[in-house]
C-alpha positions in Angstrom: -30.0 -53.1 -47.2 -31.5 -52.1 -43.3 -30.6 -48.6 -42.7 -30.5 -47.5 -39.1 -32.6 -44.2 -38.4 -30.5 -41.3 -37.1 -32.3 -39.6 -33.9 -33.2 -36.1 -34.5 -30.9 -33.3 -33.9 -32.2 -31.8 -30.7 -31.9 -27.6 -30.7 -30.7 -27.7 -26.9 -28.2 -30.4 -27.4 -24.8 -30.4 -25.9 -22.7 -29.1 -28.9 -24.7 -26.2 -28.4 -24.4 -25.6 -24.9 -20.8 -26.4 -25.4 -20.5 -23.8 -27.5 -22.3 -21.4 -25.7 -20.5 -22.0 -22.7 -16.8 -21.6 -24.9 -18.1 -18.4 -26.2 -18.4 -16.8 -22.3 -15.6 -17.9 -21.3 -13.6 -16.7 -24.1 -15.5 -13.4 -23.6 -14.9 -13.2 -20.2 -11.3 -13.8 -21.1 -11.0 -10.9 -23.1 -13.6 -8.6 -21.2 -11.6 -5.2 -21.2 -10.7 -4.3 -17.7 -12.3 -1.6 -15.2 -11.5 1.6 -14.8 -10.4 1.2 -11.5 -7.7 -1.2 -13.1 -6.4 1.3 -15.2 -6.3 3.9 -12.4 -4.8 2.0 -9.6 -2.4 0.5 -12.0 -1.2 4.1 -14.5 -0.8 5.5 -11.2 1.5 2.8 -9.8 3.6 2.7 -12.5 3.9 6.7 -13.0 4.7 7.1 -9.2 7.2 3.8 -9.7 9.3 5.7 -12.4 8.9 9.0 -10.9 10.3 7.7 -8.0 13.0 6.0 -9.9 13.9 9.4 -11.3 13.9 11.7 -8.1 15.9 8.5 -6.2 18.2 9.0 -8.7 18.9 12.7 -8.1 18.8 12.9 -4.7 21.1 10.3 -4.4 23.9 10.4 -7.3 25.6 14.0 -5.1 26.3 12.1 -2.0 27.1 9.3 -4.1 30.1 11.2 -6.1 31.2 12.8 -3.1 32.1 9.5 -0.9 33.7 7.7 -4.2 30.6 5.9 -5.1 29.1 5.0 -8.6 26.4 7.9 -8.5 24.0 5.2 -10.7 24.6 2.8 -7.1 21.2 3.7 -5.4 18.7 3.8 -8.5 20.1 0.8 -9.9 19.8 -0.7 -6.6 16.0 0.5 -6.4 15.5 -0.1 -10.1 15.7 -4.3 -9.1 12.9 -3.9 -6.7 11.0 -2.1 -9.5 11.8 -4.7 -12.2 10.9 -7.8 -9.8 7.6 -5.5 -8.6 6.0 -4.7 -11.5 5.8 -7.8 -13.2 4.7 -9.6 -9.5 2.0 -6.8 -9.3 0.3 -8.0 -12.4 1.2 -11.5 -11.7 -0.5 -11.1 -8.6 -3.4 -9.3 -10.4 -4.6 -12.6 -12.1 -5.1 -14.4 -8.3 -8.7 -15.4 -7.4 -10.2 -14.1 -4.8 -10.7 -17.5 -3.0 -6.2 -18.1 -3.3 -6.3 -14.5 -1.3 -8.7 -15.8 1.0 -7.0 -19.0 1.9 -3.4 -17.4 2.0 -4.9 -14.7 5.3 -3.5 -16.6 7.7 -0.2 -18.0 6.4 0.6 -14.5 5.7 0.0 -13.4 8.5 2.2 -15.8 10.5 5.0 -15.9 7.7 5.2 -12.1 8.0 5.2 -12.2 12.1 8.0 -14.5 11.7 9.8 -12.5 9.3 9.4 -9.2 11.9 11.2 -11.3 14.1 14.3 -12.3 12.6 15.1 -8.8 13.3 15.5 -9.7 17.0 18.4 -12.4 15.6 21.8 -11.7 14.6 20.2 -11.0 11.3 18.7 -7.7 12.6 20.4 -4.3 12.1 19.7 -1.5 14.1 19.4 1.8 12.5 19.1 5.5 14.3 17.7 3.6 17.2 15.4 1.4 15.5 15.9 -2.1 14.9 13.4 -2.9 12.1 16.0 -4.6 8.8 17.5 -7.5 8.6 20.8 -8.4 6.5 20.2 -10.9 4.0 22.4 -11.8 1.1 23.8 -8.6 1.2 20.4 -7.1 1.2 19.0 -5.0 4.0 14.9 -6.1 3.7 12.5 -4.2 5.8 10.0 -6.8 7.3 7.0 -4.8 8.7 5.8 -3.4 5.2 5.3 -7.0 4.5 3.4 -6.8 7.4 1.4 -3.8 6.5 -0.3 -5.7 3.4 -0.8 -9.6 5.6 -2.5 -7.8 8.3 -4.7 -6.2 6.3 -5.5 -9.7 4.1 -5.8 -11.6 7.7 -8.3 -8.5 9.0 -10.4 -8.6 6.3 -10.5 -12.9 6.0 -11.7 -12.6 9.9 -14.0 -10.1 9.8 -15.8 -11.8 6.5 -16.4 -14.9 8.4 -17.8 -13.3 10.9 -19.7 -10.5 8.8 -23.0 -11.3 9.9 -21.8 -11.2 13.9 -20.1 -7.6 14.0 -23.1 -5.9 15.9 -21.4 -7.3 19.3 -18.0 -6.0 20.3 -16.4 -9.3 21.5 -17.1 -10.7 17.8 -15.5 -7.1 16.4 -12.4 -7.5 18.8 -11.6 -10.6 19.2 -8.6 -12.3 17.6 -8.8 -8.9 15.4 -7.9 -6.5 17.8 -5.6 -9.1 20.4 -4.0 -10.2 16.9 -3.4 -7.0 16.1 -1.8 -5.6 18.5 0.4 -8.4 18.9 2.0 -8.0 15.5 1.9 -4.3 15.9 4.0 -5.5 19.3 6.8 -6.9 17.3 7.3 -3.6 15.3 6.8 -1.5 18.8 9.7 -3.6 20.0 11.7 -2.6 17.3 11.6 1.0 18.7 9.8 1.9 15.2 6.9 4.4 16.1 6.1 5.4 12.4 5.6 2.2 10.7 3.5 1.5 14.3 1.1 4.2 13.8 1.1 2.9 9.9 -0.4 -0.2 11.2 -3.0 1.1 14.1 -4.4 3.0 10.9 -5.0 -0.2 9.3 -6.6 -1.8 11.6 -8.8 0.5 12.3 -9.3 1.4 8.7 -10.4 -2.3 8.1 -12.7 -2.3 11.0 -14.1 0.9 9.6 -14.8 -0.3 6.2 -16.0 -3.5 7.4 -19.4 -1.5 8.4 -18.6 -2.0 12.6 -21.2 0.2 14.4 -19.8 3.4 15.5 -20.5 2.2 19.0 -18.4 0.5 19.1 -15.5 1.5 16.3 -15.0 5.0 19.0 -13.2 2.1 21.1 -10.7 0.9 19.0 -10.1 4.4 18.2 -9.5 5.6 21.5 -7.4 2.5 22.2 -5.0 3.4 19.6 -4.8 7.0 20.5 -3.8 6.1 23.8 -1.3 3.5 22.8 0.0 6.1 20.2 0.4 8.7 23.3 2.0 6.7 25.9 4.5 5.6 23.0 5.6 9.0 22.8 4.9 9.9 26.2 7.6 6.9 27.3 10.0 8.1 24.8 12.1 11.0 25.7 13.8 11.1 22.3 10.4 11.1 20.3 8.7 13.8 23.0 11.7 16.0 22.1 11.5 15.8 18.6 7.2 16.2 18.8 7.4 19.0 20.9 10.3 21.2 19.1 9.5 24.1 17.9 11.1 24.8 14.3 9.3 27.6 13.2 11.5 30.0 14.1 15.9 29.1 14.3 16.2 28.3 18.2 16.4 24.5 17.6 17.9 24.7 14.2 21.2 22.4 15.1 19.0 20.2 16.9 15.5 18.5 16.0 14.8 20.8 14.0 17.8 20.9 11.6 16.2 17.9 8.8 12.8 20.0 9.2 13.7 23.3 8.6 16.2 21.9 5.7 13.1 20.0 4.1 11.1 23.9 4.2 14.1 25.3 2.8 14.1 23.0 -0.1 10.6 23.1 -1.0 10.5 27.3 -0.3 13.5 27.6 -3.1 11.8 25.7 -5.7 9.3 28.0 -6.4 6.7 27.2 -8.8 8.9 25.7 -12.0 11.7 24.5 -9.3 15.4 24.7 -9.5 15.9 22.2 -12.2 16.0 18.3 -12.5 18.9 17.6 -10.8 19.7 21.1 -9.5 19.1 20.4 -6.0 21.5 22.3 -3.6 20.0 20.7 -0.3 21.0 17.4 -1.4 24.7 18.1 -1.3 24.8 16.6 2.3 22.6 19.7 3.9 19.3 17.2 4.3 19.3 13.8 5.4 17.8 11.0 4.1 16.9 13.3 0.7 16.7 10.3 -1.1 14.5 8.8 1.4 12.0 10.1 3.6 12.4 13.8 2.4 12.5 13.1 -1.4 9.5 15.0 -1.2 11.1 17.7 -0.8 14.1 17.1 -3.4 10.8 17.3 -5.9 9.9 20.5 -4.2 13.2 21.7 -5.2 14.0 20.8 -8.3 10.3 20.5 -9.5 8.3 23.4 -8.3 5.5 23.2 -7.3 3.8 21.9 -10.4 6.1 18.6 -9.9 4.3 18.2 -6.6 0.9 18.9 -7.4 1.8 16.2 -10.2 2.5 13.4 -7.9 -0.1 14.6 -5.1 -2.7 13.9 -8.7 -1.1 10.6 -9.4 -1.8 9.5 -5.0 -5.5 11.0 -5.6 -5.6 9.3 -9.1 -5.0 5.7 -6.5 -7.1 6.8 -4.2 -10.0 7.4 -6.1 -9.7 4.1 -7.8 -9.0 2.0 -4.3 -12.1 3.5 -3.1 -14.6 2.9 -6.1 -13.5 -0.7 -5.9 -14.7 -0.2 -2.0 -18.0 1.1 -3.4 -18.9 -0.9 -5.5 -17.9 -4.9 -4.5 -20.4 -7.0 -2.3 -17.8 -9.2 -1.2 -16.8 -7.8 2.7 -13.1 -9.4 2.6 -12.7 -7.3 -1.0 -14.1 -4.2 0.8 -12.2 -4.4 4.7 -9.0 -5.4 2.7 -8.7 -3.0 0.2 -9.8 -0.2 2.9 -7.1 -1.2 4.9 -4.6 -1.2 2.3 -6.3 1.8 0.9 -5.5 3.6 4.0 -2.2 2.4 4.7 -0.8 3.9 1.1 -2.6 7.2 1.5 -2.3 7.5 5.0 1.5 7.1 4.6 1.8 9.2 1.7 -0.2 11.9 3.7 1.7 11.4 7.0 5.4 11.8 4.7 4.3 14.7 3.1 3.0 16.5 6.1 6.5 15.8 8.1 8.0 17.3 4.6 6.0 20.8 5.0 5.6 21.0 9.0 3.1 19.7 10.0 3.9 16.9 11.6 7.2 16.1 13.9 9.5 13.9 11.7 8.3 10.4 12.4 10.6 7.9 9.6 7.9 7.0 7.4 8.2 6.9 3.7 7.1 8.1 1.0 4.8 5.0 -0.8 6.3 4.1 -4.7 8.8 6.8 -4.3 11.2 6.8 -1.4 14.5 4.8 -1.9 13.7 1.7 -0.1 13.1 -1.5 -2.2 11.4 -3.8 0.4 9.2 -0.9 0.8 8.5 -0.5 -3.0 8.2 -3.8 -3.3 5.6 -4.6 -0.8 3.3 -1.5 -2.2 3.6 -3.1 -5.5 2.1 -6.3 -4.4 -0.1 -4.5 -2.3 -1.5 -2.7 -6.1 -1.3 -6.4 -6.9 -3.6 -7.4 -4.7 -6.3 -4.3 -5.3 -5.7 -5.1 -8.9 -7.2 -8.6 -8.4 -10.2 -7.3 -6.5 -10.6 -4.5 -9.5 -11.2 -7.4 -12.1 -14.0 -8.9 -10.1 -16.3 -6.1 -10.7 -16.8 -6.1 -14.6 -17.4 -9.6 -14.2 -20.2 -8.9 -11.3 -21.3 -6.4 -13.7 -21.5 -8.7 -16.7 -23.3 -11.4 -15.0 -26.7 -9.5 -14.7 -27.0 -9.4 -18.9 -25.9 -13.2 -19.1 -28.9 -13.9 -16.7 -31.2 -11.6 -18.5 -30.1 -13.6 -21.5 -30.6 -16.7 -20.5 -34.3 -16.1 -18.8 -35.1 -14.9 -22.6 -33.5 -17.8 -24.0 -35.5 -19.9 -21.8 -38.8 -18.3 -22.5 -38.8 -18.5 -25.7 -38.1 -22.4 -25.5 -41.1 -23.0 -23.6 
């Protein structure tokens, strides 16, 4: 009988390498996330149902009163927050080269959207025309905008990361780009979500490591655009330059601020009571919206506002350690301009809130009734979710090299 010799079982084989290569990825699968996940997300969630709760307080009097299901406006802002959440983490799973290529359809498909408010599908709103009417629901199409400008910023200024010590390769299409889609929302008569953008762009051009040459530029340019906005405006110049710290003005510009001081003031440190908010029996408009901060005030204390100022700085902090530590520029100029945007919002809401700013009809981020708002920040923590799960794997490929140098050494 001829018998065929088998060739020898080689120790670097396939089946091996195979094998190897099954074990990393399952590994990788399973590799726990960052820290930065778990504090960008708990503190998206906590603000979401927070929000959900305060919505439901400061809306469910007025509610009653005009005939209305008082469960109307959370239920309405609970959909947003059931289709947001899941999307958030949905959108967590992207890689980073889908967020890349999707910059500039973004971009134009949010332009576009901006502009349907200029159609018989826009509805104007205390002299801003900045919603449209769609199926019966009013959508908000400059937050959308918000998160594709910063995506488009921070695709741009990666390809041209190696060019930013020139200013025509800095502003140019960023800062002509720009300002064109900040145009559509200036034509909209909307100054707050304007200024919201202007901070976004420069935030991205900030983190994406511009000399400070020429970043004062930008800077100054949006200062001066900011001004003559105002300037132009004798409405806004009435409201920025009334004076509500003492009862002169208090039936005029001054009557939401002063009502918003009130609110907090009475709360004390334990608050009123969940649910026990006087001002929101029709003496503070838009409680439910842009001064829900100070419905927490109220009913809260101030221990429920320090709660949710530790839940923003909870975000924050985990935003800007993703900003530390990625190499990637369009994971650092995008999630420094969405960084800034949520912040930056949540600071400019709070200050109109306690005085120090004129009131300007910007939201509160996660918790102001709004659901195109809330949804947008949701993808937006979507987004910076993503970019959080490249870092343990940046950090985990240094041991698999280390690995594999010994594994190669010792073959030799």
């Amino acid at each position: 009988m001829t018998q065929v010799a088998r060739p020898p079982r080689s120790e670097s084989g396939g089946g091996g390498s195979n094998g190897l290569a099954a074990r990393v990825s399952l590994g990788r699968r399973f590799t726990p996330v960052s820290t930065e996940f778990l504090m960008i997300a708990s503190a998206a969630l906590m603000l979401t149902i927070f929000g959900l709760v305060m919505v439901l307080s400061a809306t469910s009097a007025t509610a009653v009163a005009s005939g209305e299901n008082p469960m109307d406006g959370a239920l309405r802002q609970g959909i947003f927050a059931v289709l947001g959440v899941p999307l958030m983490f949905l959108i967590s799973r992207l890689p980073i080269a889908f967020l890349k290529k999707m910059a500039w359809p973004a971009l134009f498909g949010a332009v576009a959207l901006q502009l349907l408010v200029f159609t018989p599908l826009g509805i104007e709103d205390g002299g801003n025309r900045n919603w449209i009417k769609v199926a019966g629901f009013t959508l908000q199409p400059s937050e959308f905008l918000k998160l594709a400008l910063a995506l488009w910023i921070g695709f741009v200024l990666m390809r041209k990361h190696t060019m930013l010590g020139t200013w025509h390769q800095v502003f140019i299409p960023v800062v002509p780009v720009g300002a064109l889609a900040i145009g559509t929302v200036i034509a909209g008569k909307d100054l707050g979500t304007a200024m919201v953008l202007v901070i976004i762009l420069l935030g991205c051009l900030f983190f994406s490591g511009v000399k400070l040459r020429l970043f004062i530029l930008p800077v100054l340019l949006g200062v001066v655009s900011v001004i003559a906005l105002a300037i132009t405006s004798p409405d806004r110049m009435r409201r920025i330059t009334a004076t509500c710290s003492d009862m002169s003005a208090y039936t005029g510009d001054c009557y939401q601020s002063i009502h918003g001081i009130w609110g907090m003031a009475s709360g004390g440190i334990f608050g009123v009571g969940l649910g026990n908010s006087q001002e929101k029996y029709g003496w503070l408009p838009a409680a439910g919206n842009d001064f829900i901060f100070a419905i927490v005030g109220e009913e809260l204390g101030l221990i429920g506002c320090i709660v949710v100022l530790a839940l923003f700085t909870l975000f924050t902090v985990g935003a800007f350690h993703i900003i530390r530590k990625t190499s990637d520029p369009f994971i650092r100029v995008a999630a420094g301009g969405i960084t800034v945007w949520i912040t930056g919002q949540a600071v400019f809401n709070i200050g109109v809130v306690i005085g120090l700013f004129p009131v300007m009809g910007v939201p509160l981020p996660f918790m102001s009734q709004g659901g195109t708002a809330l949804l947008a920040v949701l993808i937006a923590c979507g987004v910076l979710l993503s970019f959080a799960r490249t870092i343990p794997a940046v950090e985990a490929q240094a041991p698999l090299r280390n690995a594999s140098v010994g594994r190669g050494r010792v073959a030799r």
